[in-house]
C-alpha positions in Angstrom: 15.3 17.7 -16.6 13.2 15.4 -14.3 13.3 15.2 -10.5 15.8 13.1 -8.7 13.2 11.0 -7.1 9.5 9.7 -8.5 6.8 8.5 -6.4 3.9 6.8 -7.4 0.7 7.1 -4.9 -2.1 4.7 -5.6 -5.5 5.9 -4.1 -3.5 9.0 -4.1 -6.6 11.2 -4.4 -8.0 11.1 -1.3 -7.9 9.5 1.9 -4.9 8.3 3.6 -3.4 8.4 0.2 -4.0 11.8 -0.4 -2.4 12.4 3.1 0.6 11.0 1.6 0.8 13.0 -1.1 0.6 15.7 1.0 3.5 15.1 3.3 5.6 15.1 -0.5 4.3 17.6 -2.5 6.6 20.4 -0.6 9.6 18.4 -1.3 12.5 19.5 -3.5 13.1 17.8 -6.7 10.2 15.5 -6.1 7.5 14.0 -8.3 4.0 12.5 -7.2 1.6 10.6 -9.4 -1.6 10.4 -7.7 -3.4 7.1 -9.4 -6.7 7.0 -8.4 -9.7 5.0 -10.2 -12.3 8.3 -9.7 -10.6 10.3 -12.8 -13.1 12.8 -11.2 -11.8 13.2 -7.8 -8.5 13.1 -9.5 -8.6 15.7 -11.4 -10.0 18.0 -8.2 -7.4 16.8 -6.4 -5.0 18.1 -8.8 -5.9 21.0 -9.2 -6.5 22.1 -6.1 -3.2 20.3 -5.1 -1.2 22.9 -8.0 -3.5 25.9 -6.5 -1.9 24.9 -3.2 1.8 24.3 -4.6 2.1 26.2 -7.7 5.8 25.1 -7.9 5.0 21.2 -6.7 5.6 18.5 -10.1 2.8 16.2 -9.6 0.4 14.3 -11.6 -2.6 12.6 -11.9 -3.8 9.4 -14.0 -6.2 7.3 -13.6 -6.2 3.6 -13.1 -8.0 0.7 -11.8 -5.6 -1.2 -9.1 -8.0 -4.3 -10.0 -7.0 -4.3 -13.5 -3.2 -5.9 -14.4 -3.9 -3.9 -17.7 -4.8 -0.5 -16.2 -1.5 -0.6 -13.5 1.0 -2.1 -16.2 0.2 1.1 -18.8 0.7 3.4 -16.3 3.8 3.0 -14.4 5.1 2.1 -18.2 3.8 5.6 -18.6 5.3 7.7 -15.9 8.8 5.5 -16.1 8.5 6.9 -19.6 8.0 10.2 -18.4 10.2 10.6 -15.1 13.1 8.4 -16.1 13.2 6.1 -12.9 10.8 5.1 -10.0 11.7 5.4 -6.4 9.0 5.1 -3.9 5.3 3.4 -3.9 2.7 3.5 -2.2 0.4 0.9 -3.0 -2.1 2.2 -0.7 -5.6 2.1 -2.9 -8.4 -0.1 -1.1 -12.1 -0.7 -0.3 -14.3 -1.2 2.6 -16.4 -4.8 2.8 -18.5 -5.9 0.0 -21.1 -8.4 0.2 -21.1 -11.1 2.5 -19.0 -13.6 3.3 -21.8 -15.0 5.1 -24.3 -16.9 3.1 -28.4 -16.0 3.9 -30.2 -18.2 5.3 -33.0 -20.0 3.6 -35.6 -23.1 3.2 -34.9 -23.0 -1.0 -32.7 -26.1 -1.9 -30.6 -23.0 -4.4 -26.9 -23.2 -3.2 -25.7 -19.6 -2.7 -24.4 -16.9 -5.2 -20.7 -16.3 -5.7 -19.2 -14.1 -3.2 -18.3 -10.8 -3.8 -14.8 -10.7 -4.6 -14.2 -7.1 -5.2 -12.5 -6.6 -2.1 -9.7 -9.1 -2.4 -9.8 -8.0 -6.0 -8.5 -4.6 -4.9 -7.1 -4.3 -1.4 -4.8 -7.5 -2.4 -4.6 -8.2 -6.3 -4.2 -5.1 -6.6 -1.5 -4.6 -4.2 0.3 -7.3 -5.6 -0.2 -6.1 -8.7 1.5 -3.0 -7.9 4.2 -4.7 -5.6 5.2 -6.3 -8.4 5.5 -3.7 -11.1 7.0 -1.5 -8.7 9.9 -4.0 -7.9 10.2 -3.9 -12.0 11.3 -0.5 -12.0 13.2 -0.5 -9.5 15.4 -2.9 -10.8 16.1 -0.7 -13.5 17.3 2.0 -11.2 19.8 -0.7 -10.0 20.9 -1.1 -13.5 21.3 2.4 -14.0 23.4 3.5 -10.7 24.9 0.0 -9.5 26.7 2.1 -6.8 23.7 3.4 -5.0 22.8 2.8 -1.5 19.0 1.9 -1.8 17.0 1.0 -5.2 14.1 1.6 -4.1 10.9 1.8 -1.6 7.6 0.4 -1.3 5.2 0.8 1.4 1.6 -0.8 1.3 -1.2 0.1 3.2 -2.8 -2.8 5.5 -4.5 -2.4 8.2 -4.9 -3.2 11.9 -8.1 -5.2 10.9 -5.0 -7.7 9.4 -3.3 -8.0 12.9 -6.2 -9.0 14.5 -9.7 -10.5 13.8 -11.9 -8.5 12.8 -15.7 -9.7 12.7 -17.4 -7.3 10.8 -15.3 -7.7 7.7 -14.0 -11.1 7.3 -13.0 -10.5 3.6 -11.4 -7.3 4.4 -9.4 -8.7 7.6 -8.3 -11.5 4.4 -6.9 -8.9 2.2 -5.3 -6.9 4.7 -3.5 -10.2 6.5 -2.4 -11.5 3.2 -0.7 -7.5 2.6 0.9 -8.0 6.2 2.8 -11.5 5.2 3.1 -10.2 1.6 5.6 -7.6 3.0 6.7 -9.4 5.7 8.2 -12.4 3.1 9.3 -10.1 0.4 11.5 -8.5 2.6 14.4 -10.8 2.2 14.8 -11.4 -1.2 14.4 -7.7 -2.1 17.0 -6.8 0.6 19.2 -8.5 -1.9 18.6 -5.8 -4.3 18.6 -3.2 -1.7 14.8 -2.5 -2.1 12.8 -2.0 0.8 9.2 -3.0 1.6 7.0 -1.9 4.4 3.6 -2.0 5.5 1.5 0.7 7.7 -1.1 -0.8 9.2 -3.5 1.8 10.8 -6.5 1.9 13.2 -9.5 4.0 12.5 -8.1 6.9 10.5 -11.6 9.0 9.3 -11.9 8.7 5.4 -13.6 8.5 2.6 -13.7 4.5 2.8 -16.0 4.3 5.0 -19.6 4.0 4.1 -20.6 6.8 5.8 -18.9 9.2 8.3 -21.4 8.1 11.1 -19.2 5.0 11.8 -16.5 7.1 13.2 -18.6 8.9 15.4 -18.4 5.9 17.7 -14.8 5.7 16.9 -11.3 6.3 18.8 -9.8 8.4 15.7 -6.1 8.3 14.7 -4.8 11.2 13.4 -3.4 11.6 9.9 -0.5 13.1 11.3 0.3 9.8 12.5 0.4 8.0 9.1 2.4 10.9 7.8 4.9 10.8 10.6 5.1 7.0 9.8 6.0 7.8 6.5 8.8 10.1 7.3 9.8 7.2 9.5 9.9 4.3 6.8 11.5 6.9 4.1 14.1 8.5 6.3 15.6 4.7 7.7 17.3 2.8 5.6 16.9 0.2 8.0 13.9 -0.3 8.1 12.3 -3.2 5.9 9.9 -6.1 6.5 8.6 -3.4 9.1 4.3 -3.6 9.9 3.9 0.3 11.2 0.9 0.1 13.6 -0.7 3.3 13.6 -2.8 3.8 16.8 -3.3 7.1 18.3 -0.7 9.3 18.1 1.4 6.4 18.1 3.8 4.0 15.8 4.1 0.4 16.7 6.2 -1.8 14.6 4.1 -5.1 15.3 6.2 -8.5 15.4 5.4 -11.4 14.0 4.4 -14.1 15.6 7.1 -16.3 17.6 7.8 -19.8 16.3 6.0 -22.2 17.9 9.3 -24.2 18.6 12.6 -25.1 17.2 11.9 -27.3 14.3 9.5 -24.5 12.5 12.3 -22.3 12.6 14.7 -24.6 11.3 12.0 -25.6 8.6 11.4 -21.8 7.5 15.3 -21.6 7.4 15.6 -24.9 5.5 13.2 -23.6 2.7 15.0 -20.1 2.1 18.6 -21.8 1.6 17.1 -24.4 -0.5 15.6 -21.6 -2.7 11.9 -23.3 -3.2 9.2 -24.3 -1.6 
């Protein structure tokens, strides 16, 4: 018999996603998918994970967020193998690579193609799961008509998309476009009665970084603090729409940005009840 309630994880090895898992795998009747593109941190992760929680149901497979191909085979696989899909954490992402920046020089060469790799990830990707996850979770719908929530998604931004963030233009990009992404999804999928949230930490110490000298500079935020976010956006069914700023020990749901005046508003309004834009 499978659990009540599936969650898929993706950069669910390690990291703020392996946090995640970890605030789960204790749970009754519960069963995590880490997704992870290292099969080899993974597999570690699993077993000591199982070591850890002999009697947790969890699971590892790997997948590349980047890849349409890679994230439609497995959440085809673990529907196939749980029965339903309730929660998902499209949470895999990368640090800055390249430059947005092109060097400067006498040659009359124009510049090489950017390095796309981060948008490629940290925002493709999320859509990519965003949007297989809303999938599934229309099937649960279909399944229990009378239930009081279909589903849950939760993506992992960034306070680097709240406010500028110098060092990592590209990287700010992806993690703004994951801040409106939630923040404009949230309507139509309250319609279905799915949720969509987005946590959006400071300087949490992991593995993204390119080395774990940058955070000796830092002000750290505890894991704790994503976790506790978590137990926030999962245990209110209010909550949707919701950026959770993680700062400290601290959650801040951050607010978008006022209308500028009257006839934006209206505007915004006017698009949503015509039903295009």
């Amino acid at each position: 018999m499978s659990p009540k309630r599936s969650i898929i994880v993706t950069g669910g090895a390690s990291g703020i996603g392996l946090g995640i898992t970890r605030h789960f795998i204790s749970q009754p009747e519960t069963h995590i998918t880490i997704l992870d593109i290292n099969p080899k941190t993974g597999a570690q992760t699993l077993q000591e994970l199982r070591a850890e929680h002999p009697l947790a149901s969890v699971s590892f497979d790997e997948c590349d967020v980047s890849s349409w191909e890679s994230q439609t085979a497995v959440f085809e696989k673990v529907y196939a193998e749980q029965g339903r899909i309730d929660i998902v954490f499209a949470n895999a992402g990368i640090t800055e690579k390249g430059s947005l920046l092109p060097a400067k020089h006498d040659g009359n060469e124009g510049p090489p193609k950017p390095n796309l790799a981060t948008l490629n990830v940290n925002l493709v990707g999320a859509i990519y799961t965003v949007h297989l996850a809303i999938h599934y979770m229309y099937k649960n719908a279909a399944s229990d008509p009378t239930a009081s929530s279909n589903g849950l998604i939760v993506c992992t931004a960034s306070n680097a998309g709240l406010y500028p963030f110098p060092m990592a233009p590209m990287y700010a990009t992806t993690k703004a476009g994951v801040v409106n992404l939630v923040r404009s999804l949230a309507r139509p999928l309250e319609a279905e009665k799915i949720r969509i949230n987005a946590l959006a930490p400071a300087v949490i110490a992991t593995n993204i970084a390119p080395s774990n000298d940058l955070f000796r500079s830092m002000i750290l935020t505890p894991m704790s603090t994503a976790t506790n976010a978590v137990a926030q956006l999962v245990g209110d069914e209010s909550l949707t729409g919701k950026i959770a700023e993680l700062h400290g020990e601290h959650v801040t749901f951050a607010e978008p940005p006022a209308y500028v005046d009257e006839d934006t508003e209206k505007n915004i309004e006017n698009f949503w009840n015509l039903g295009y834009a």
